[in-house]
KEKE-3310 file (N, C-alpha, C; in steps of 0.2 Angstrom, whole numbers, plus 5000, padded with zeros to 4 digits):
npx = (4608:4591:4579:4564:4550:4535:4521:4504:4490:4473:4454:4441:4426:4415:4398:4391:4395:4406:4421:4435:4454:4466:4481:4491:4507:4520:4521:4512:4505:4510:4511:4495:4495:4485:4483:4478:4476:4475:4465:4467:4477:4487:4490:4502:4508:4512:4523:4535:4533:4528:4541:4548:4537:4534:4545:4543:4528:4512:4507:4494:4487:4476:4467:4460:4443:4439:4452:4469:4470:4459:4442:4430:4415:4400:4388:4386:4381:4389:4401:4404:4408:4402:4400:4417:4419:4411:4419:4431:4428:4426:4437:4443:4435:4438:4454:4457:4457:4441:4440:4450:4465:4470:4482:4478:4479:4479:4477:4477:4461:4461:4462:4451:4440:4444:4438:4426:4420:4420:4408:4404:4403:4412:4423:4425:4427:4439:4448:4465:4471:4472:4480:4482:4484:4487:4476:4456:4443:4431:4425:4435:4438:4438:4446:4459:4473:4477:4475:4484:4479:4469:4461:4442:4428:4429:4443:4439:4430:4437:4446:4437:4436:4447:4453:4443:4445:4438:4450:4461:4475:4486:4503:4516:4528:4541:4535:4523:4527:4532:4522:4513:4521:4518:4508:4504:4516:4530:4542:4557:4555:4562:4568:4566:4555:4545:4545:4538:4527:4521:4517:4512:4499:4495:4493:4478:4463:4453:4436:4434:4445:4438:4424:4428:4434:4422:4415:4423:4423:4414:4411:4410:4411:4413:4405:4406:4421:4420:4417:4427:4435:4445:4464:4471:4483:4489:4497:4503:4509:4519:4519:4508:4498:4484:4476:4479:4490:4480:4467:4471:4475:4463:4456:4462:4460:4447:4445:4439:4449:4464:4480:4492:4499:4507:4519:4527:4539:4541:4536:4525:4509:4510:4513:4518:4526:4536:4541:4546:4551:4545:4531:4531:4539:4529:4519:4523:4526:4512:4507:4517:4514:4497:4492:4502:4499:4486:4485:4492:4484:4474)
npy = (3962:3966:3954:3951:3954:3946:3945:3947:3946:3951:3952:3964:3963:3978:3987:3992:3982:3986:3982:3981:3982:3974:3973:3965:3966:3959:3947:3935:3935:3946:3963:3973:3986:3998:4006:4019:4028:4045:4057:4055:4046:4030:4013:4014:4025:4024:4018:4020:4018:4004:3997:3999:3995:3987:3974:3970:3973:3968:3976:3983:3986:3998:4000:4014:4016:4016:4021:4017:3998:3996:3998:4009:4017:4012:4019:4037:4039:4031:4040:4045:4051:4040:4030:4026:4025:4010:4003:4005:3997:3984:3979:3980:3969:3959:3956:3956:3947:3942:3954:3957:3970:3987:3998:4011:4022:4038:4048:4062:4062:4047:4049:4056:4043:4038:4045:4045:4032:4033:4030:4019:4001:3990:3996:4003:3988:3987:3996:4001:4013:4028:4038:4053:4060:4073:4080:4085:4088:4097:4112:4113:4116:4134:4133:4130:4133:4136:4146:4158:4172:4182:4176:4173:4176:4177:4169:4158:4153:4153:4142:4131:4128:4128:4116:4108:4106:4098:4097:4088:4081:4075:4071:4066:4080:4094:4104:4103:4095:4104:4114:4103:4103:4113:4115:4105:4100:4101:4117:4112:4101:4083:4081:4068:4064:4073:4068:4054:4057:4065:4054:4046:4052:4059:4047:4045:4041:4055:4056:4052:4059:4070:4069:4063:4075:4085:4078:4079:4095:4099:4093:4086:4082:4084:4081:4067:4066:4070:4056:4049:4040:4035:4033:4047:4053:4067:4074:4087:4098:4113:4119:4115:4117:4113:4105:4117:4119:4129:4123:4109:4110:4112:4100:4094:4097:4096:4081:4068:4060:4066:4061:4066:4082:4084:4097:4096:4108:4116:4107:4100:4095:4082:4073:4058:4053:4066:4069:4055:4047:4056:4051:4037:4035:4040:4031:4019:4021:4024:4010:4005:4010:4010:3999:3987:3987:3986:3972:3966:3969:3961)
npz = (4030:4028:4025:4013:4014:4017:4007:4002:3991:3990:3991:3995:3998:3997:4005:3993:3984:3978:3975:3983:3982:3991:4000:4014:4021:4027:4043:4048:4065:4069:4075:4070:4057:4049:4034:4025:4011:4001:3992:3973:3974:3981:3986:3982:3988:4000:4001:4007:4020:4019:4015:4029:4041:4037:4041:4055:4059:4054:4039:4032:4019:4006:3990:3988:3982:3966:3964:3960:3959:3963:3957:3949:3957:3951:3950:3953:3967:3971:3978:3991:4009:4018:4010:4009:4020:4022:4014:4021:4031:4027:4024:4034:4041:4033:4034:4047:4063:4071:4086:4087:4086:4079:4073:4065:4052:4041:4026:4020:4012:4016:4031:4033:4027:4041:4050:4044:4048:4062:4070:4068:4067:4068:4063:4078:4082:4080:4079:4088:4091:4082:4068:4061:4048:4036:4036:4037:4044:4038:4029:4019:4009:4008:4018:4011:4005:3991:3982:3982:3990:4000:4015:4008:3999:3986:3987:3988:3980:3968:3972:3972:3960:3953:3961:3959:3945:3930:3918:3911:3919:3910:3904:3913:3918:3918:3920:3925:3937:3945:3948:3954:3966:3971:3974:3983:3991:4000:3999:3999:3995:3990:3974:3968:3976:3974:3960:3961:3966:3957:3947:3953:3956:3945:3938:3944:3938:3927:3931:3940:3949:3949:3953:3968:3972:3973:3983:3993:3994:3999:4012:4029:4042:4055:4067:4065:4071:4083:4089:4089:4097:4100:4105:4095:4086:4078:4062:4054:4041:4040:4029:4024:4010:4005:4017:4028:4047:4056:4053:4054:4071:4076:4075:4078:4093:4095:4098:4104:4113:4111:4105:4104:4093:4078:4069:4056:4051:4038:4028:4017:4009:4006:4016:4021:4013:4010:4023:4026:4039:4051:4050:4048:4062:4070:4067:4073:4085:4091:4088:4098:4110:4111:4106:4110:4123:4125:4119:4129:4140:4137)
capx = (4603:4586:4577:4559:4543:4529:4516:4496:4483:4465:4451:4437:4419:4413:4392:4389:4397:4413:4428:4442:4460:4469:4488:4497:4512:4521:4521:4503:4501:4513:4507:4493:4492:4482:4483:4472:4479:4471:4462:4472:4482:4486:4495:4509:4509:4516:4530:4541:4531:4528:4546:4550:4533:4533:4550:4540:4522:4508:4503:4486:4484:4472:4465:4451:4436:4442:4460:4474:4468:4449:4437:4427:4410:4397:4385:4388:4379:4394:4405:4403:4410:4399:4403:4423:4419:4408:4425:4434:4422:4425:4444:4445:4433:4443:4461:4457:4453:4436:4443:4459:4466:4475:4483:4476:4480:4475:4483:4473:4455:4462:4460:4443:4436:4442:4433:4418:4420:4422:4402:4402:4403:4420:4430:4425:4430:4446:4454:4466:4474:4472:4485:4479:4490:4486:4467:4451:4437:4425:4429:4443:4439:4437:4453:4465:4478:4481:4476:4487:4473:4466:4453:4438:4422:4435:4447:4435:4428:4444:4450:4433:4436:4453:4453:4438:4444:4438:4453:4467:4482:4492:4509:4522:4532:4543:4531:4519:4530:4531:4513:4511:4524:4517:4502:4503:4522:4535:4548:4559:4555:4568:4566:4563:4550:4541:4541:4535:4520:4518:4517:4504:4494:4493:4488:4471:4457:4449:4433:4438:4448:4432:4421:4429:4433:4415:4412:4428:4420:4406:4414:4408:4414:4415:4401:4411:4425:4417:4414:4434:4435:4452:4469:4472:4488:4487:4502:4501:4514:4518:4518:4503:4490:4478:4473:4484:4488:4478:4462:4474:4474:4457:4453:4468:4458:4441:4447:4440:4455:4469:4485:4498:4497:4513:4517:4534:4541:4543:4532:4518:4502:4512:4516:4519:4531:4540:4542:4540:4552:4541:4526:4533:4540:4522:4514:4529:4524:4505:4508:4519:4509:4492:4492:4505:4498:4481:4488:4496:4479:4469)
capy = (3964:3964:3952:3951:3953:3941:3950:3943:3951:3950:3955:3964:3966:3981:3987:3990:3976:3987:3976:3983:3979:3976:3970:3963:3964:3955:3940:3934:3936:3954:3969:3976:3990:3998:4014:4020:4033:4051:4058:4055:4041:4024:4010:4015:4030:4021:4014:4022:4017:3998:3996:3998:3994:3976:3970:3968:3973:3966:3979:3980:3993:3995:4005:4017:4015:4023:4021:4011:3994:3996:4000:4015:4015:4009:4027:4043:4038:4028:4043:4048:4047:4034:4024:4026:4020:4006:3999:4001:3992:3979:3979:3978:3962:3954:3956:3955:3942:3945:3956:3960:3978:3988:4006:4014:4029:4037:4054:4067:4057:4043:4050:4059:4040:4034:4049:4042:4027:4033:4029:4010:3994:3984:4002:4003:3983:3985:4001:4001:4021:4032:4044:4056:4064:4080:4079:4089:4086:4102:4118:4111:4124:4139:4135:4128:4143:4134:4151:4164:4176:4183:4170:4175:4172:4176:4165:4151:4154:4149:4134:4128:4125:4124:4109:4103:4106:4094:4095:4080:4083:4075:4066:4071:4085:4096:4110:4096:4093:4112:4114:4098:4104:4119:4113:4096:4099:4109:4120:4110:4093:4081:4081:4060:4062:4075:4065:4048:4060:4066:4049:4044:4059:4060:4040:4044:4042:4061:4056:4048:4064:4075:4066:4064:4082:4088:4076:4083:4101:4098:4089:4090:4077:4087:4078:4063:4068:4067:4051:4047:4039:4031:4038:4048:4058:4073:4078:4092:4100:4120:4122:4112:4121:4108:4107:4120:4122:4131:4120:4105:4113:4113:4095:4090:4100:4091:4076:4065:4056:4068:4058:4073:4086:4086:4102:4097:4111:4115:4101:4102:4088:4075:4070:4051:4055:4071:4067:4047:4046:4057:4046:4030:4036:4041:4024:4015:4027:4022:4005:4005:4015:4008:3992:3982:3989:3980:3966:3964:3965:3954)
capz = (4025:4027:4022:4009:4017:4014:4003:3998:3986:3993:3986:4000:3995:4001:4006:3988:3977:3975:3976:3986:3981:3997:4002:4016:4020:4034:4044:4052:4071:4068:4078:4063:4056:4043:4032:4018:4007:4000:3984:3969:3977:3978:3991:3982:3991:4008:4001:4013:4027:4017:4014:4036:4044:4037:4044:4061:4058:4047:4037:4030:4012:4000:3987:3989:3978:3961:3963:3962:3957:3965:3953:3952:3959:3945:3948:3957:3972:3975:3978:3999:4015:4018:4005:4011:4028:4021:4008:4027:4036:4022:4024:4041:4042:4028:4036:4057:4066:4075:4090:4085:4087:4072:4071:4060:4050:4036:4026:4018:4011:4021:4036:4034:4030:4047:4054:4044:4050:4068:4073:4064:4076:4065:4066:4086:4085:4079:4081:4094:4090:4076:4067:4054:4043:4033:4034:4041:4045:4035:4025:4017:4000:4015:4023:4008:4002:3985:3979:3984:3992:4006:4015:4008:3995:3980:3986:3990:3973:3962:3975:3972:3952:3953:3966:3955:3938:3923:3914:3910:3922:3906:3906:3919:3913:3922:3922:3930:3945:3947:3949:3961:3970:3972:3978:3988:3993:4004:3994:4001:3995:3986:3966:3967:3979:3967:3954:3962:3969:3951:3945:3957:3956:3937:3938:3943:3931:3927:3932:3947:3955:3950:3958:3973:3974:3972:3990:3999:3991:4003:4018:4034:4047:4064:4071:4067:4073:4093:4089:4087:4105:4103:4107:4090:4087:4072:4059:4046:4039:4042:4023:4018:4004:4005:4025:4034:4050:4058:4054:4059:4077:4078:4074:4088:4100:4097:4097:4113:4116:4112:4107:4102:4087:4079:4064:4054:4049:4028:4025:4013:4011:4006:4024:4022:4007:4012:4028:4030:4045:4054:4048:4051:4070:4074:4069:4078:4094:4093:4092:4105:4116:4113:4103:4114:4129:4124:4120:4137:4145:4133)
cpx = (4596:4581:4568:4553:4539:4524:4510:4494:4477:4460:4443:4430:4414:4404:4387:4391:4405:4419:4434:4449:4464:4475:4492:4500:4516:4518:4515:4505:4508:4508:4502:4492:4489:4481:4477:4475:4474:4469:4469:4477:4482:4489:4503:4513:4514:4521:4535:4541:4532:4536:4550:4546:4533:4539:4547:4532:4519:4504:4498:4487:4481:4472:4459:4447:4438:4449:4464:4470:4462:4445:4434:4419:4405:4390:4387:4387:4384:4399:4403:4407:4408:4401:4413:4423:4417:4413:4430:4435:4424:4432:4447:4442:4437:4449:4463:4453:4446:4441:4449:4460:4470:4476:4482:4478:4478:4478:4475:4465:4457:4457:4453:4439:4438:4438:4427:4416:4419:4415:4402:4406:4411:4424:4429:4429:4437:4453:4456:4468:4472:4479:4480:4483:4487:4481:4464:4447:4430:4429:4435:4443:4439:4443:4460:4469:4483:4482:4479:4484:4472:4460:4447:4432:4426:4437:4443:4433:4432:4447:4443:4435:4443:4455:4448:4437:4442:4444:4459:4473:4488:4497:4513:4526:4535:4538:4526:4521:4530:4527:4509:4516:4522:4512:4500:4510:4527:4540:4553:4561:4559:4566:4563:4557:4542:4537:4539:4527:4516:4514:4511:4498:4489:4492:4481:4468:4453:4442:4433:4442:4443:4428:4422:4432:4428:4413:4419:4426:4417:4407:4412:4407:4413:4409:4403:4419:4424:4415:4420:4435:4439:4455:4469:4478:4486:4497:4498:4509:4514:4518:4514:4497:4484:4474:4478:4485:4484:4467:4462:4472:4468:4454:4457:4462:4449:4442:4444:4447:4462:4476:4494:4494:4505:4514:4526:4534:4544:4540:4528:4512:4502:4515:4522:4527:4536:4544:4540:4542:4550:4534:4527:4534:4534:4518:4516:4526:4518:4506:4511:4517:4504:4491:4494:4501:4490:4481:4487:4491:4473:4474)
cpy = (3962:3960:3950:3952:3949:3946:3946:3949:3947:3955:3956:3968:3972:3981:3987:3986:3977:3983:3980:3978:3980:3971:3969:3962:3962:3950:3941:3934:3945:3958:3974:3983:3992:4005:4013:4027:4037:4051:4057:4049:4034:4021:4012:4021:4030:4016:4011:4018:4008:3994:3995:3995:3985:3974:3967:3969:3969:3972:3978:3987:3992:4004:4010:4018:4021:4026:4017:4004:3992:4001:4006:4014:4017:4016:4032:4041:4035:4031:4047:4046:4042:4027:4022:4022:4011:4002:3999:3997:3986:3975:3977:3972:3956:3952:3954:3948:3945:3947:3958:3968:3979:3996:4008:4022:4031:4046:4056:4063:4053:4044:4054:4050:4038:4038:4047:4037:4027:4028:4019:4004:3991:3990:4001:3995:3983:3991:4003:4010:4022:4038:4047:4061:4068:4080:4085:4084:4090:4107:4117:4118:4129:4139:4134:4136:4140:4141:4157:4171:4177:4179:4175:4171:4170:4168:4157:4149:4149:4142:4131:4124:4125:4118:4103:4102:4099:4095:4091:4084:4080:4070:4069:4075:4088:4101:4107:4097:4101:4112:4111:4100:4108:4119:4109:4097:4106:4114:4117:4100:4089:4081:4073:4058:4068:4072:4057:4051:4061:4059:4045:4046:4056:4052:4039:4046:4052:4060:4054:4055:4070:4073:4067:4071:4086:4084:4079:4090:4103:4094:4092:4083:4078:4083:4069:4060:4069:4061:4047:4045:4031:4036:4039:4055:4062:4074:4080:4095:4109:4121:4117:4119:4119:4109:4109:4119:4121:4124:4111:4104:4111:4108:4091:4091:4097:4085:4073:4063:4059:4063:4061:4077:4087:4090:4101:4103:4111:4109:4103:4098:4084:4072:4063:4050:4059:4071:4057:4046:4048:4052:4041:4029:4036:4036:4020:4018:4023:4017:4004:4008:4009:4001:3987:3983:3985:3974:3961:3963:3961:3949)
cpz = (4027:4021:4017:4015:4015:4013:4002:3997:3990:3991:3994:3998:3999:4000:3998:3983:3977:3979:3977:3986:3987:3996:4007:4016:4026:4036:4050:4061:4076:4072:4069:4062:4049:4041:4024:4017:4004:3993:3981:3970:3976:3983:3990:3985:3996:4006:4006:4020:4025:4020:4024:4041:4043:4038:4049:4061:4053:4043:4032:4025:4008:3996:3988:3983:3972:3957:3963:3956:3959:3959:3953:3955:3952:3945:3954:3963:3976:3978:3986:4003:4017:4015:4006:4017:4025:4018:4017:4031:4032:4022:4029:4042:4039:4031:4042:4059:4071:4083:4092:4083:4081:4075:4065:4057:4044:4033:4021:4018:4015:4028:4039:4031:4038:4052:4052:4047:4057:4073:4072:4070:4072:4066:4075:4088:4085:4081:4089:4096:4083:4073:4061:4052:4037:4030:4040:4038:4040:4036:4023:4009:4004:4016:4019:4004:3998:3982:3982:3985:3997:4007:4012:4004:3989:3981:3986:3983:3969:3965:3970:3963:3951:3955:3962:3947:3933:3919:3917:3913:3916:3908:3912:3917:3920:3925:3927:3937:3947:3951:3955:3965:3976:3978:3983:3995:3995:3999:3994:3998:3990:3981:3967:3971:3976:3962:3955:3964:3963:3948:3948:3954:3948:3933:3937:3938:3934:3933:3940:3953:3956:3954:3966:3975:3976:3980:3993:3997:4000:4010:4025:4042:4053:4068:4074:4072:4082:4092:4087:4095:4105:4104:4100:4091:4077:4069:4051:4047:4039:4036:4017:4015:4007:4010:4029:4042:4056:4059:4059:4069:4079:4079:4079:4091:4101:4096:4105:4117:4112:4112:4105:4095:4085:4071:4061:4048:4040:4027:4021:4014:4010:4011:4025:4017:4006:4018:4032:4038:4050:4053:4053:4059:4073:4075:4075:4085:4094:4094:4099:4112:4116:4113:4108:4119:4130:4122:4126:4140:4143:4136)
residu = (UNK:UNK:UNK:UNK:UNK:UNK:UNK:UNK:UNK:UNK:UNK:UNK:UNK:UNK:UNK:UNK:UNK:UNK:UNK:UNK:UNK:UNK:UNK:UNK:UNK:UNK:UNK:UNK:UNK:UNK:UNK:UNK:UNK:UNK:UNK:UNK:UNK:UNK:UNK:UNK:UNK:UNK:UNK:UNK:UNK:UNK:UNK:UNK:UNK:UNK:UNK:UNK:UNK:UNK:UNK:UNK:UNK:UNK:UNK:UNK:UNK:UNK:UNK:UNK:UNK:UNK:UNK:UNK:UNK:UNK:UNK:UNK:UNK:UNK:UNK:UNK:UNK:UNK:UNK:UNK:UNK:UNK:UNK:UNK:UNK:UNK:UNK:UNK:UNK:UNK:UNK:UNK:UNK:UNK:UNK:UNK:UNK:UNK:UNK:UNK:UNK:UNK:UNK:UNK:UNK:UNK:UNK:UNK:UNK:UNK:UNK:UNK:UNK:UNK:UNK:UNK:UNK:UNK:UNK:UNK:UNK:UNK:UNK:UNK:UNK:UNK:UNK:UNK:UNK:UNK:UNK:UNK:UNK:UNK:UNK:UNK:UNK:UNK:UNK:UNK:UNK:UNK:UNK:UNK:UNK:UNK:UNK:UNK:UNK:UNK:UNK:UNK:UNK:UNK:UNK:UNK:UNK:UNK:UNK:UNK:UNK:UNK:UNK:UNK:UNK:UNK:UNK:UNK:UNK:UNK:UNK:UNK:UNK:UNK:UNK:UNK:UNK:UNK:UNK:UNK:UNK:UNK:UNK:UNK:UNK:UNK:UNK:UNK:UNK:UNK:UNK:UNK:UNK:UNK:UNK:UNK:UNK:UNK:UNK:UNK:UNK:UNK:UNK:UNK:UNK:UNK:UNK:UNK:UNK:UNK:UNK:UNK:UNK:UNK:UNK:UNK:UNK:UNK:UNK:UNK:UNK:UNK:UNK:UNK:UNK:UNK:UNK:UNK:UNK:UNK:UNK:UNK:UNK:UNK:UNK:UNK:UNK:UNK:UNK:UNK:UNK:UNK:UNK:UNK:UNK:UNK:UNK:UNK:UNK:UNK:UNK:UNK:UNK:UNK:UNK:UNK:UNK:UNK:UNK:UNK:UNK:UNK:UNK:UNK:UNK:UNK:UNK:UNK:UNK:UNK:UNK:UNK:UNK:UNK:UNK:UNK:UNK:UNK:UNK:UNK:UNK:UNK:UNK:UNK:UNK:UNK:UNK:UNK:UNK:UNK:UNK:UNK:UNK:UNK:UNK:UNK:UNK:UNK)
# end
């Protein structure tokens, strides 16, 4: 039987005051890794990954600003990529020893802050690899095929207010799980991993998922995105809405340091959750790959 993981609460002060809720899990001088979860979301996203990584790992999860048990930012200005790197930067000081390396990953939002974070001195100290799971870099209203349309001005139109609606996603209903299914997740995907997506989802504060849509609206990375100069491996799902693809592709191949692209088949944007095996094998890879391997020459 496997047995408990050792867990701590820590609280990490980011650039503006905002207090980032952050959780280790696993035993101190473990191989680190550190995840950061997407819009809408929450640590409790990575259960899947929680629940296997901390046997042997130390993992490192927080909230992102707005979610979970992290506060929201106290006015708008608080709402950027900038601001996501700077709650990284916060998290990463908090949890590493000065020069201490981590894997990092990060799934939809997640992953575009570690792209913002790619220029900042504490992400260059600490990250040994990267994974980014069902993220881009820019055009994400352009390229998402929530709306059943041909790419266009239309379609972009209706993502845009559909992705950024003001109104209350409500209690979880069947019709609910529908809806998110439809839009986050594969056709495919199992009824109980549905409805723990819904369950998250329909957690975040309204104001809170507006917000932060209005800046992924407007998203525009790629310059960061050459400035990603670790190893970094990419997964999207062949039937994500959200970041299809084909944009996937794009941001593999400007990547400096190329570390695979991998495209699981019937998956949707819940990557970590619909597919965690895949996930959890691709962190396990980097470590193994990169992590140990600096280690060895430290």
């Amino acid at each position: 039987m496997r047995q408990p993981h050792k867990e701590r609460e820590l609280t990490a002060v980011s650039a503006d005051g905002t207090r980032i809720h952050v959780e280790v899990h696993g035993d101190d001088g473990r191989p680190a890794v550190v995840l950061a979860h997407g819009w809408t979301c929450s640590i409790r996203f990575w259960a899947a990954q929680l629940a296997d990584l901390a046997a042997d790992h130390r993992v490192i999860v927080y909230d992102q600003r707005g979610h979970g048990r992290t506060a929201a930012p106290a006015s708008h200005s608080g709402y950027s990529t900038d601001a996501l790197a700077d709650d990284l930067e916060a998290v990463l000081a908090a949890t590493l020893e000065p020069g201490e390396r981590a894997v990092l990953a990060g799934h939809s939002m997640g992953g575009m802050t570690l792209m913002a974070a790619a220029r900042r001195p504490v992400f260059q100290e600490h990250a040994a690899a990267v994974l980014l799971c069902s993220t881009g870099s820019s055009r994400l209203i352009p390229e998402a095929r929530v709306v059943p349309m041909r790419p266009g001005r239309t379609r972009t139109w209706i993502s845009r207010r559909v992705l950024g609606a003001r109104a209350p996603l409500g209690p979880v209903t069947p019709l609910s799980k529908r809806i998110l299914r439809y839009g986050t997740m594969g056709p495919g995907a199992a009824p109980d991993r549905v409805a723990e997506c819904a369950r998250i989802v329909h957690a975040c504060p309204r104001p809170v998922r507006v917000a932060w849509a209005h800046v992924l609206g407007a998203l525009d990375l790629d310059a960061e995105v050459r400035e990603l100069r670790v190893p970094t491996a990419v997964i999207v799902g062949s039937d994500d809405r959200l970041t299809p693809p084909a944009p996937a592709r794009a941001l593999a191949a400007a990547l400096p340091d190329p570390a695979g692209l991998t495209e699981l088949t019937g998956v949707g944007h819940m990557t970590p959750v619909e597919a965690p095996e895949a996930v959890t094998g691709a962190i396990r890879s980097l470590v193994g790959t990169y992590l140990a391997e600096k280690e060895d020459v430290a």
